[in-house]
NUVOTOR-659385 format. One line per 4 residues: their letters; for each residue z, x, y of N, C-alpha, C. Coordinates in steps of 0.02 Angstrom, whole numbers, plus 50000, padded with zeros to 5 digits. Last residue first. Layout:
BEGIN
a) Z/X/Y/Z/X/Y/Z/X/Y; ...
***
This chain:
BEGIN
xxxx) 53844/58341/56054/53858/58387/55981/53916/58438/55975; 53926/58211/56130/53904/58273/56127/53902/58293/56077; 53939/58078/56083/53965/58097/56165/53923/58156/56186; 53930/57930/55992/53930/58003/55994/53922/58019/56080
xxxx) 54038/57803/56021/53990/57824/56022/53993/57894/56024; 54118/57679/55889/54110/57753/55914/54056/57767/55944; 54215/57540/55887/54132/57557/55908/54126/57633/55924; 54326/57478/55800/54294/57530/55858/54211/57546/55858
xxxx) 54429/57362/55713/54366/57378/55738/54358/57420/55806; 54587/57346/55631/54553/57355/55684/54477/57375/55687; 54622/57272/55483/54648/57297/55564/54624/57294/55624; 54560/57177/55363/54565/57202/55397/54603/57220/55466
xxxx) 54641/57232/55183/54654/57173/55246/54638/57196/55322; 54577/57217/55040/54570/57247/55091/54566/57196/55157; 54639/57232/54870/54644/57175/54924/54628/57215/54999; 54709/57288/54779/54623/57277/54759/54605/57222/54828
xxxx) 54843/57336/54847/54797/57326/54782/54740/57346/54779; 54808/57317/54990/54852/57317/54951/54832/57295/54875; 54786/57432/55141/54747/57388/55065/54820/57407/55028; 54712/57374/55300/54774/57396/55239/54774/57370/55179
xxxx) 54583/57435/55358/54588/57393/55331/54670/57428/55309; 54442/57477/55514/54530/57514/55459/54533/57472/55429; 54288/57475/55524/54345/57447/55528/54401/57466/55491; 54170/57558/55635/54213/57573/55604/54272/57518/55597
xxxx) 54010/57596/55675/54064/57535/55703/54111/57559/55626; 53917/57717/55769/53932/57696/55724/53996/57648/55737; 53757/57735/55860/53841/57748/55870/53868/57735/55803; 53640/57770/55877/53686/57809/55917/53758/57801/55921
xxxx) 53597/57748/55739/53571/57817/55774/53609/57840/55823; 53738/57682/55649/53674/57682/55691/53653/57749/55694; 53831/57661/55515/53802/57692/55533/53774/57662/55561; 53986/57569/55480/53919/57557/55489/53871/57608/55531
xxxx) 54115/57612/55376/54061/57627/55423/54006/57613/55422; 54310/57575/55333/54206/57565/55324/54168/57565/55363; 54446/57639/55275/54395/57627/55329/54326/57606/55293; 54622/57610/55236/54553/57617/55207/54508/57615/55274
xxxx) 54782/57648/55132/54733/57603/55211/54663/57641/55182; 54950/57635/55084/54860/57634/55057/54828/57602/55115; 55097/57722/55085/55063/57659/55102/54960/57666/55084; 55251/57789/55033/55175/57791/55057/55139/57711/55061
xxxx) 55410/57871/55064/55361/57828/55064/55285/57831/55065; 55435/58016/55128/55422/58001/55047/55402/57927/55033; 55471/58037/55265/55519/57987/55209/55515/57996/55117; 55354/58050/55314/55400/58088/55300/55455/58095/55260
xxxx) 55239/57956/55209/55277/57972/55265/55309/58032/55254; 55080/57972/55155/55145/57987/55145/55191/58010/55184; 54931/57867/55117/54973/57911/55156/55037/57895/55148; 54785/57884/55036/54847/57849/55023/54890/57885/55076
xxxx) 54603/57787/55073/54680/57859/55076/54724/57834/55064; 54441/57777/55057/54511/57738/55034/54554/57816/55017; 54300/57747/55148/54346/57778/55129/54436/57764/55104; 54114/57712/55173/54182/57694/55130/54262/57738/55128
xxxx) 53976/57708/55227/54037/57730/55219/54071/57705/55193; 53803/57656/55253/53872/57637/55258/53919/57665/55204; 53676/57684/55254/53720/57662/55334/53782/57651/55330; 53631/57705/55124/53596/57749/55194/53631/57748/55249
xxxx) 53800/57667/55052/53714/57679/55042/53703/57721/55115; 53930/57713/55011/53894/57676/54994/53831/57636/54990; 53972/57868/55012/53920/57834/55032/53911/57779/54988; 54156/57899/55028/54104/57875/55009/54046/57856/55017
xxxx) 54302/58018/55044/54238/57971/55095/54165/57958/55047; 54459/57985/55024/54372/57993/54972/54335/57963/55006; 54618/58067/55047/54593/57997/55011/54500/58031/54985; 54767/58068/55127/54722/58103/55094/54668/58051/55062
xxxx) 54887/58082/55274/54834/58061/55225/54785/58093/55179; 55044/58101/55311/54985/58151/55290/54948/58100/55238; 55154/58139/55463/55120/58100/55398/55060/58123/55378; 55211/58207/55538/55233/58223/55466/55200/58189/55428
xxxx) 55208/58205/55679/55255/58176/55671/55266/58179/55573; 55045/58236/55716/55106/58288/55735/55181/58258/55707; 54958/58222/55552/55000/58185/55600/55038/58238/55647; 54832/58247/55430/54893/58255/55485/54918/58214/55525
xxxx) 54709/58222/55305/54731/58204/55364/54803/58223/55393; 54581/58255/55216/54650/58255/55224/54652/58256/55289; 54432/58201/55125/54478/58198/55195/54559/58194/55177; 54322/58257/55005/54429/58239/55024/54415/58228/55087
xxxx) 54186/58183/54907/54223/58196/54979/54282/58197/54995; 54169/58235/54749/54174/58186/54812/54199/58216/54850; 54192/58302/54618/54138/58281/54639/54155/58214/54683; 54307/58357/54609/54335/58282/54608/54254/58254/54603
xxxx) 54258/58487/54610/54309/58472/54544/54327/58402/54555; 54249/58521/54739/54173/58517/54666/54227/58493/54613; 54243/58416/54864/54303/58427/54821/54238/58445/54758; 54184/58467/55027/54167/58435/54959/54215/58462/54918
xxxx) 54301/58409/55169/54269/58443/55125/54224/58411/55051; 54402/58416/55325/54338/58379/55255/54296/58408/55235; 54525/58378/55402/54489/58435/55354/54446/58378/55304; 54614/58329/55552/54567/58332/55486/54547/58379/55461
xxxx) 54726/58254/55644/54721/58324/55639/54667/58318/55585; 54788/58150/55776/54809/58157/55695/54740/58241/55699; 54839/58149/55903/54850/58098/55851/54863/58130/55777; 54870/58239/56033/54820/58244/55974/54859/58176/55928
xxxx) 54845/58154/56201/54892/58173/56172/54825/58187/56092; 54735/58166/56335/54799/58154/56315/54838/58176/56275; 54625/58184/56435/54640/58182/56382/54723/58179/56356; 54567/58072/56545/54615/58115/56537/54629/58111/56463
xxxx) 54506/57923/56586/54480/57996/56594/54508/58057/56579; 54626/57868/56574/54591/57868/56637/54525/57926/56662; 54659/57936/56435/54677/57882/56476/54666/57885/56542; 54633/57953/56255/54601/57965/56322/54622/57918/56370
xxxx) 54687/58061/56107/54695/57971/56153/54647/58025/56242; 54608/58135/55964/54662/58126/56009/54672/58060/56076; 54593/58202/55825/54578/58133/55870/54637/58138/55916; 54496/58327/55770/54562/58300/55788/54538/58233/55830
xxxx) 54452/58420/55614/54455/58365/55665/54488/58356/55696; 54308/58507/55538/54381/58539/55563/54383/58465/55627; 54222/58511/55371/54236/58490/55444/54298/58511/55456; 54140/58644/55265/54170/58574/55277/54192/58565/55369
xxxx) 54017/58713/55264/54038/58681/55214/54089/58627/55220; 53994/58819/55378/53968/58747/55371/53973/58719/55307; 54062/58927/55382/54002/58948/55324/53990/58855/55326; 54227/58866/55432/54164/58930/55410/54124/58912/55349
xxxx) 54193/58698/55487/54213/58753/55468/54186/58818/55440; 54114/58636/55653/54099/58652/55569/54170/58697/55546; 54209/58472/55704/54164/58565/55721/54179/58583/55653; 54240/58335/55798/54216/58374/55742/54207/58440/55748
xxxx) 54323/58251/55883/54287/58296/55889/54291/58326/55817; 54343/58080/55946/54350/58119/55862/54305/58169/55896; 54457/57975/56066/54411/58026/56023/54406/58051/55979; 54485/57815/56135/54509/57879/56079/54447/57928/56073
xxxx) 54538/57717/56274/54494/57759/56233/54553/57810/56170; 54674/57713/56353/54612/57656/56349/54559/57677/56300; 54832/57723/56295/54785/57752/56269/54705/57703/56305; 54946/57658/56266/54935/57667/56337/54857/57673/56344
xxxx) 55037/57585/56182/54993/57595/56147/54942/57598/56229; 55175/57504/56218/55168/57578/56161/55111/57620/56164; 55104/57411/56282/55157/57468/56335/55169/57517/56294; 54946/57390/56245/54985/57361/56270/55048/57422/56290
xxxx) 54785/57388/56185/54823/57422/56249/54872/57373/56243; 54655/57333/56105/54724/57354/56070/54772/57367/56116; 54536/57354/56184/54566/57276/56150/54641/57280/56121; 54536/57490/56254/54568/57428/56288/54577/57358/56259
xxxx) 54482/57571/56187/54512/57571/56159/54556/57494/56196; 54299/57645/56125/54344/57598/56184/54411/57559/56160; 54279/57805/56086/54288/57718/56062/54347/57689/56109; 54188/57950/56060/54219/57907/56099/54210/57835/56076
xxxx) 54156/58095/55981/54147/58038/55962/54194/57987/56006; 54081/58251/55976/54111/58225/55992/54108/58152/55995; 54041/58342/55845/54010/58317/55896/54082/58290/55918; 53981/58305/55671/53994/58362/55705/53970/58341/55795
xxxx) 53913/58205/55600/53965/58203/55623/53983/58250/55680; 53787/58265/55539/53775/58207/55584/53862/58196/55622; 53842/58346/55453/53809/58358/55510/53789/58301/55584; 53914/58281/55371/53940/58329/55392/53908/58343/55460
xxxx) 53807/58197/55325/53842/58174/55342/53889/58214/55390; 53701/58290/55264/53677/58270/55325/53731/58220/55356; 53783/58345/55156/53770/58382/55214/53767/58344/55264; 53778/58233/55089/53876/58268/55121/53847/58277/55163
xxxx) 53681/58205/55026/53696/58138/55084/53754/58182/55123; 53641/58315/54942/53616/58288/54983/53655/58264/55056; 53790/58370/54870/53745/58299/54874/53729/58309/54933; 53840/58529/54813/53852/58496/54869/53775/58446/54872
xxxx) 53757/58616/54728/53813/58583/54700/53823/58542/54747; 53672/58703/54830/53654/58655/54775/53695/58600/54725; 53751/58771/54883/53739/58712/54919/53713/58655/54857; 53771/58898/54826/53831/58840/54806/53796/58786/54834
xxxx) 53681/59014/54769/53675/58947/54791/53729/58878/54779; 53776/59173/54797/53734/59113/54748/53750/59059/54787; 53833/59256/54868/53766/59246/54859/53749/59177/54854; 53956/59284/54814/53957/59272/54877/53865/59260/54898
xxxx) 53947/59314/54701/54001/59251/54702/53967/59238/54786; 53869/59412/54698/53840/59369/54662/53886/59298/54679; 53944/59524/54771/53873/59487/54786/53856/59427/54771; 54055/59526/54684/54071/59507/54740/54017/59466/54787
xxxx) 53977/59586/54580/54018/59517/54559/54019/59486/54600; 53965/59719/54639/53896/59660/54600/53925/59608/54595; 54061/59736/54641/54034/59748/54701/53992/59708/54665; 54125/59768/54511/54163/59722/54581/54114/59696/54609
xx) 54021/59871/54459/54042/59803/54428/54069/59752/54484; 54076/59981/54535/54011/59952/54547/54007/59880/54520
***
């Protein structure tokens, strides 16, 4: 009987309350599908005219499940990279870990830096055992959000690229 009460109580209690405000409605506001015009970057490696981010909750809506994958003439294409995001209660912050079908694996800390804008700094690790440091920053809208990658070296953020995401569908 002891178990069984334990089992209640672990599986009861108010974890949300540990989880900030801003995660949820970030989590939520994400969840969906996310299109970005991809034709400033196109050349013979890089075929892709668009990208996508589909989100979807994981169990019990606590963290995200992602993939990005390429879009080319209307056609979905190939998966890129793969996500999980979560609240870390022991880092108090946001992990995104990240995939690759080819072995690389980011990890890093999605940040609010206020009502509209994001932050995130990952370190990723080739297959090799090399790694390298990149970063994103988000400008929240209502209907879309603008996103720039950066490669950071140090304390030095050099920007990449800019996308304009628009949400597509929940």
């Amino acid at each position: 009987m002891k178990k069984l009460i334990f089992l209640f109580i672990v599986f009861t209690s108010p974890l949300s309350a540990q989880i900030p405000e801003w995660v949820g409605e970030e989590m939520s506001r994400s969840v969906g599908v996310w299109v970005a015009d991809n034709s400033a970057y196109m050349n013979e490696n890089e075929t892709d005219d668009s990208y996508a981010v589909e989100w979807t909750w994981g169990k019990g809506k606590r963290s995200l499940l992602g993939v990005l994958y390429g879009i080319k003439k209307g056609e979905r294409t190939q998966a890129y990279w793969q996500f999980f995001q979560f609240w870390d209660a022991e880092r108090k912050q946001m992990r995104v870990i990240q995939v690759s079908p080819w072995g690389v694996k980011g990890e890093g800390f999605l940040q609010q830096v206020d009502s509209t804008h994001t932050s995130m700094r990952q370190t990723f690790v080739l297959p090799d055992g090399n790694s390298y440091e990149a970063g994103h920053r988000t400008e929240i809208f209502m209907d879309r959000e603008v996103s720039t990658s950066y490669t950071i070296q140090g304390e030095e953020w050099i920007p990449n690229r800019t996308y304009i995401w628009f949400r597509q569908r929940p």
